[in-house]
N, C-alpha and C positions, 0 to 999 in steps of 0.2 A: 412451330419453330420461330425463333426472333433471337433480337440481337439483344445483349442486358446491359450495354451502354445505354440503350433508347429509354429504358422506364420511368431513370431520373430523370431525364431528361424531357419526356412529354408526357405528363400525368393523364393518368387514365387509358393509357396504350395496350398497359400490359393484361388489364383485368377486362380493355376489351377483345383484345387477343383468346383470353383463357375462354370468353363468353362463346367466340365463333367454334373453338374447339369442343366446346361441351353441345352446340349444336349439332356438328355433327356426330360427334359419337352419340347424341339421343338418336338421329335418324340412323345411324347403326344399327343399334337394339333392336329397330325390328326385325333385322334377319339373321342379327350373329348376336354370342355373346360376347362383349368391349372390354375392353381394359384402356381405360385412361390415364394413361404416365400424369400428361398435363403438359406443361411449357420445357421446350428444351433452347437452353440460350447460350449456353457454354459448352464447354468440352466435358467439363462434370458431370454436368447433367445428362448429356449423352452418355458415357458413360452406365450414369446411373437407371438411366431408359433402357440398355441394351438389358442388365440384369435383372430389368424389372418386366421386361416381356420376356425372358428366360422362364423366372421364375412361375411364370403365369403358363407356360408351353401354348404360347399363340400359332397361330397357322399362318398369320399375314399383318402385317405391319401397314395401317395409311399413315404417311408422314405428310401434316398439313403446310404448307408453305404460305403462314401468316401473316409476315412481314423478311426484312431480308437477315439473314442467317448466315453466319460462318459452315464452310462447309464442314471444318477442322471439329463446327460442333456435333455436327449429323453423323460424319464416320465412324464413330467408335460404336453407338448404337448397331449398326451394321455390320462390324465388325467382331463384336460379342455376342447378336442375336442373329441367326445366319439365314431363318427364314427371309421369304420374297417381300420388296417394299415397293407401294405404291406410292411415288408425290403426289399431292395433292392441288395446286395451283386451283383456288377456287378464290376468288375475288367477289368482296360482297357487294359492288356495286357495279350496273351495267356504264355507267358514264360518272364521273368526279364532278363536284361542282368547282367549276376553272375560277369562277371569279370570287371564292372563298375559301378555297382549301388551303389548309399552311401544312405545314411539312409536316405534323403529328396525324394528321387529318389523310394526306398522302400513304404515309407509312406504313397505316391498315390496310392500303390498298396496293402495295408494293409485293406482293407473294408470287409473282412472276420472275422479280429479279434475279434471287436464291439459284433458280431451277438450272441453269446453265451448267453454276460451281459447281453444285450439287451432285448432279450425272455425272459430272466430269470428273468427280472427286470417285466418287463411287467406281466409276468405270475404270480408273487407273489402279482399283483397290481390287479388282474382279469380282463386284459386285456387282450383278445386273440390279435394275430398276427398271418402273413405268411411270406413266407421268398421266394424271389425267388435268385436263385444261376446261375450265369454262368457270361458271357464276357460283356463289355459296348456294343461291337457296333459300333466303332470308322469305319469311312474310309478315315479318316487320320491320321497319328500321330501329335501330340501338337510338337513343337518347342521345347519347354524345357523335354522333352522325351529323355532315355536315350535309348528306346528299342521302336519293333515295337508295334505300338498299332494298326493295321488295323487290325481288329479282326469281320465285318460286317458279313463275308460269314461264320464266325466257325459255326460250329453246336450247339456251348454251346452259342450262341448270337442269334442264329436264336430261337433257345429254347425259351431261358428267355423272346424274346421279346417276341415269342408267348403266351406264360405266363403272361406276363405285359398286351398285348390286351386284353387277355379274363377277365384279371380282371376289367379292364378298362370296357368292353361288359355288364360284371355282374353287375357292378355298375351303368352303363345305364340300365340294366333291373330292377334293385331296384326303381331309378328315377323314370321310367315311372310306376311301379306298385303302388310307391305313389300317392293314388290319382286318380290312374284309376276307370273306371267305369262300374261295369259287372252288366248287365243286368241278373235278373231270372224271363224268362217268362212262366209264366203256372206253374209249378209242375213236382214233379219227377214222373218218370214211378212207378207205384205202385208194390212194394213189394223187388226193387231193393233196399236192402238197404246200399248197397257198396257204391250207389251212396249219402247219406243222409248226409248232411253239416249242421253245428251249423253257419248259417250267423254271429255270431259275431266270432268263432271261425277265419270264412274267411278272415274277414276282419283283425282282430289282427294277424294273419298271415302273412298275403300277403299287407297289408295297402291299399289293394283297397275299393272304396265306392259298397256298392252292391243296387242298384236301381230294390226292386221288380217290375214287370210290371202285369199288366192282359190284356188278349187278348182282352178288349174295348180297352184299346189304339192301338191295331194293327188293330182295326175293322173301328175307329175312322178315321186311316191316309188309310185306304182303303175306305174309302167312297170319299178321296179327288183325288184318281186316274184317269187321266185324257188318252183319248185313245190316245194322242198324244204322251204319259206317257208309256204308254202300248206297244205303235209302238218301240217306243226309246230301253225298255227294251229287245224285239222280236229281235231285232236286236242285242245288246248285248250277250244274250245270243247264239244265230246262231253262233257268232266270237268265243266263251270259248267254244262250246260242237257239237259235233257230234251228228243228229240227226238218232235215229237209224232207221232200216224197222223192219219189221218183221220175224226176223232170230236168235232169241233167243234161247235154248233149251228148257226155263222153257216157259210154255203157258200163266204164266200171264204174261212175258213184251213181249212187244207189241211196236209198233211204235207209240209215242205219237198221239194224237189227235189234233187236231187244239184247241179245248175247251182245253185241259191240258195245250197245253202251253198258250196258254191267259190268264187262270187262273193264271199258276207258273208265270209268268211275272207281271201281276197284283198285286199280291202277294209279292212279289219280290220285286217292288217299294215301297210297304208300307213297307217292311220290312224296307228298306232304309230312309226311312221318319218317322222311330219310331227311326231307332239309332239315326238319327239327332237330333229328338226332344231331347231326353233324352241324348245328347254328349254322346255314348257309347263306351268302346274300344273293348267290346267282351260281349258275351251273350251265356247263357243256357237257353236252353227253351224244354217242349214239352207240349201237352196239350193232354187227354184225357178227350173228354165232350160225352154226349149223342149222337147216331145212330142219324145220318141226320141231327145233330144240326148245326144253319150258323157258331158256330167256329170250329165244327169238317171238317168241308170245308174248312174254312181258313185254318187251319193246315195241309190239303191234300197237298197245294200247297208252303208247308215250303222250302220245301228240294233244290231248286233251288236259292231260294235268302241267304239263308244262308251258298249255297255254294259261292256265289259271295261276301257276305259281310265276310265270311274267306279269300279270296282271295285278299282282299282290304284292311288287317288290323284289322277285328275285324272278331276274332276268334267264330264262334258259335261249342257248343256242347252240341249234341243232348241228349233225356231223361233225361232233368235238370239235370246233370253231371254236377255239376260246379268246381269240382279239375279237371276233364280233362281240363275244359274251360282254366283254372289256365295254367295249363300245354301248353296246345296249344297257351294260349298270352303270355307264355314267348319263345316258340319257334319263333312264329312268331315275336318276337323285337328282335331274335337274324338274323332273315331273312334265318331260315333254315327250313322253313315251322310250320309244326305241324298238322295233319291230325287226326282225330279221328278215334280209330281203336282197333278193342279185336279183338281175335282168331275166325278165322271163321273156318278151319278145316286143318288137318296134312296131310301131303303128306306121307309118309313113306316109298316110293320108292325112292322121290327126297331127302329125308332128310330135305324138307322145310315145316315151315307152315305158313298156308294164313293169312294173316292179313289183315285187313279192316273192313266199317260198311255199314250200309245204310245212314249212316248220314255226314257230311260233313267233306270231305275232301279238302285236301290244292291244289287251281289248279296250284300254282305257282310252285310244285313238280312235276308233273302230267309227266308221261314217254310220253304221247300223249295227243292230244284231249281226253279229257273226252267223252263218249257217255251218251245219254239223253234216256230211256227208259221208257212207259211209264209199269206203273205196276195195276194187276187189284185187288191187296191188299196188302199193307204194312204188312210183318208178325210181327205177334203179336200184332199187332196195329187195327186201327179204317182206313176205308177209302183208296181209290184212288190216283193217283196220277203221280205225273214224277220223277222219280228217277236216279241215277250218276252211269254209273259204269267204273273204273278209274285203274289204275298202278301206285304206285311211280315209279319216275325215279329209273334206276339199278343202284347199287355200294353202297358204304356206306351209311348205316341211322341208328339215334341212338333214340330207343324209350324210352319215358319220362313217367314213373306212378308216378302219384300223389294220393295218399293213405291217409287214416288216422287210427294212430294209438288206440289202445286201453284208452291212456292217454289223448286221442281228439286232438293230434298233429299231421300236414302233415307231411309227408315223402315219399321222392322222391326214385325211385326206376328205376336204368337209364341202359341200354345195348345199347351195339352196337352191329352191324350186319350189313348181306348185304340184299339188295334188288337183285335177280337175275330173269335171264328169268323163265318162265313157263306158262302155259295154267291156265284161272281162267273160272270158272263158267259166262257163259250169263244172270245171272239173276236180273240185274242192283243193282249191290252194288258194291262198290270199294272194291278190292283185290290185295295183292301185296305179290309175294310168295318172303318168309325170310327164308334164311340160316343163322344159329346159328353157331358159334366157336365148342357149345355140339351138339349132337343129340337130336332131338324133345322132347324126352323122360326125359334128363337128364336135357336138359335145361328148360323145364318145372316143374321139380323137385326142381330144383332151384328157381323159379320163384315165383311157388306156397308159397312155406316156407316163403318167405317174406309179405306174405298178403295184395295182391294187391287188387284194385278194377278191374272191369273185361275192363274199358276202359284204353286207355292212349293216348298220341300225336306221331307222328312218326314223325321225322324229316331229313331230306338227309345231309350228312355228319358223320362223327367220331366226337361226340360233346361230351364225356362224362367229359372230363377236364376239359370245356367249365362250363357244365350243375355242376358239383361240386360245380366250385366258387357260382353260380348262388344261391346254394343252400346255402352255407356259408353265404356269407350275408344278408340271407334272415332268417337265424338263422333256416333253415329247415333240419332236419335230413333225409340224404341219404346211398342209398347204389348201387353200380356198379355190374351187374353182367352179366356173360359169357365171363370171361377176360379169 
């Protein structure tokens, strides 16, 4: 953005203007695909930029703040193109040289000034906007440069661009939620009702299609299972899990059976053969049917393939939970996992508490092989079976609740923390003991007040910056805590 009085007026302004612009949309490229309008200096041109990222159906608009700009010329842009705009305020030099700069010289480094009008403009127009602040970036300086502009290693460049990525991440997480496809199979656990979703509320949410299922279509693609099918999967799973003995504390897990795992494997493939049918990117399911009924069998042998089919991209989360589900396929498109996981119990010695589920976890986080256990009752539940039990990797992870409010609106509710060493329970369920910034107590004080549901995603990294934007565009109200 620039003004188009200034051109004639100090030769060589405008085409170096157009140069810093084409910089960054190369550094773009590497994680999205750009569209370069180019220079917008008038009201026309605006104008003609809003139609020209119409055209293109962009997901996110950087508006670079070049030099200083009418804001009369920015509005209409935003006002034709409705998607979310980022200012840009990146200045290509850390310091001006004072005892040479003349006002053409100055002018390239004036992209601060704009940003005031600009929100202000916008914000009177019910436009929201973001602003991101610090250096271009440059690792060389331009020719016609009066001062240094190698400014790549400052910290207020490594910032902004880190900034500019996750906006950029968040906007591919929107993309891909457009339109995705979450599977609900079976029914929520009864009486949970934290877990209970208005499917049109989901989908106006989140913009994904939600494709009910019933366990005939999983019963349907297990009739088509073939032992060749079965061998193939046997062997898959041997590579992802640790097959355990019989060295557990708790007396129901046990060293699977030969029959458990042929079943989970059998199981396993049709699972795989129902996402296909139905193109799924992720799926909640759980089924409670009748003692000894052929689907409450089917469902014994859940827990193994919807650990592999989270592991490959589509998130399952267990006890028809479908905002963890939520939660878990945007972790897993940012590729920082996403595990399904509530409070299993405090430590109060180590200051940590366990976290984890019986339900599937993310193996691509997995601090080791997984172990495969087989169990001689799922608690609280119906039925037999083989069950996971797992470590996030240690160091940072930032967990994601997906909630809803009183008003029937999501809200994300995000912390980080660490993953550290400690001893978990033998009784095949994944756990991963979490130190808080608070103490268990304080930080569950905090936790509680914001009225969670009892699951959420866990993911490996410090992502809460990250998980913000994500939430911004998504028009979902969040909140961070145990800062």
């Amino acid at each position: 953005m620039g003004l188009k009085a200034y051109w004639a007026q100090f030769p060589g302004l405008e085409q170096r203007l157009k140069d810093y612009g084409k910089f960054i949309a190369g550094k773009l490229e590497a994680d999205a695909e750009v569209y370069n309008f180019g220079l917008v200096d008038c009201e026309r041109a605006g104008q003609k930029a809003g139609e020209y990222f119409n055209e293109h159906n962009v997901d996110l608009i950087f508006a670079h703040a070049a030099t200083y700009v009418t804001s009369a010329s920015v509005l209409p842009i935003h006002q034709i193109c409705k998607v979310p705009v980022v200012i840009l305020n990146l200045q290509p030099t850390d310091q001006i040289n004072y005892a040479k700069t003349t006002t053409g010289e100055w002018l390239a480094h004036c992209g601060a000034c704009p940003v005031p009008e600009i929100v202000n403009a916008l914000h009177r127009a019910n436009i929201s906007c973001e602003v991101v602040n610090g250096l271009l970036g440059l690792s060389e300086t331009p020719e016609i440069s009066l001062t240094n502009e190698v400014t790549a290693e400052r910290p207020e460049a490594v910032r902004a661009w880190k900034e500019i990525r996750e906006w950029v991440n968040a906007a591919m997480v929107s993309r891909n939620l457009k339109g995705a496809r979450f599977g609900f199979l079976g029914n929520n656990y009864s009486g949970m009702l934290d877990l209970y979703s208005d499917f049109t509320m989901f989908q106006s949410e989140s913009g994904a299609h939600l494709q009910v299922l019933e366990m005939c279509d999983l019963e349907r693609q297990l009739q088509t299972v073939t032992e060749d099918e079965v061998t193939a999967m046997r062997a898959k799973i041997a590579e992802f899990f640790v097959i355990s003995e019989d060295d557990a504390a708790d007396p129901l897990a046990k060293k699977p059976t030969e029959e458990q795992l042929n079943w989970s494997a059998k199981v396993a493939v049709a699972q795989e053969k129902m996402v296909q049918e139905f193109d799924l990117d992720a799926l909640a399911y759980y089924y409670h049917g009748a003692p000894d009924g052929y689907y409450e069998q089917i469902q014994s042998g859940f827990i193994v393939g919807h650990f592999l089919l989270t592991a490959a991209g589509v998130p399952c989360a267990g006890e028809g939970d479908l905002k963890t589900c939520l939660a878990m396929k945007i972790c897993d498109l940012l590729g920082i996992g996403g595990s399904f996981c509530e409070i299993v119990v405090t430590d109060y010695k180590n200051g940590t508490i366990l976290l984890g589920h019986d339900g599937p976890f993310h193996l691509k986080i997995a601090r080791s092989k997984p172990i495969l256990r087989g169990l001689g009752l799922y608690h609280g539940k119906q039925g037999t079976g083989v069950s996971v039990e797992a470590k996030v990797m240690q160091g940072p992870i930032t967990n994601l609740n997906c909630t809803q409010t009183i008003d029937g609106k999501l809200k994300f509710i995000i912390t980080e923390a660490e993953s550290v060493e400690g001893t978990i329970m033998t009784i095949g369920n994944t756990q991963t003991p979490v130190k808080f910034k608070k103490d268990p107590d304080a930080y569950m004080d905090e936790w509680f007040r914001e009225l969670p549901t009892h699951h959420f995603a866990m993911s490996v990294g410090h992502n809460a910056s990250q998980l913000r934007k994500v939430a911004s565009l998504l028009h979902i109200n969040w909140v961070e805590l145990n800062k």
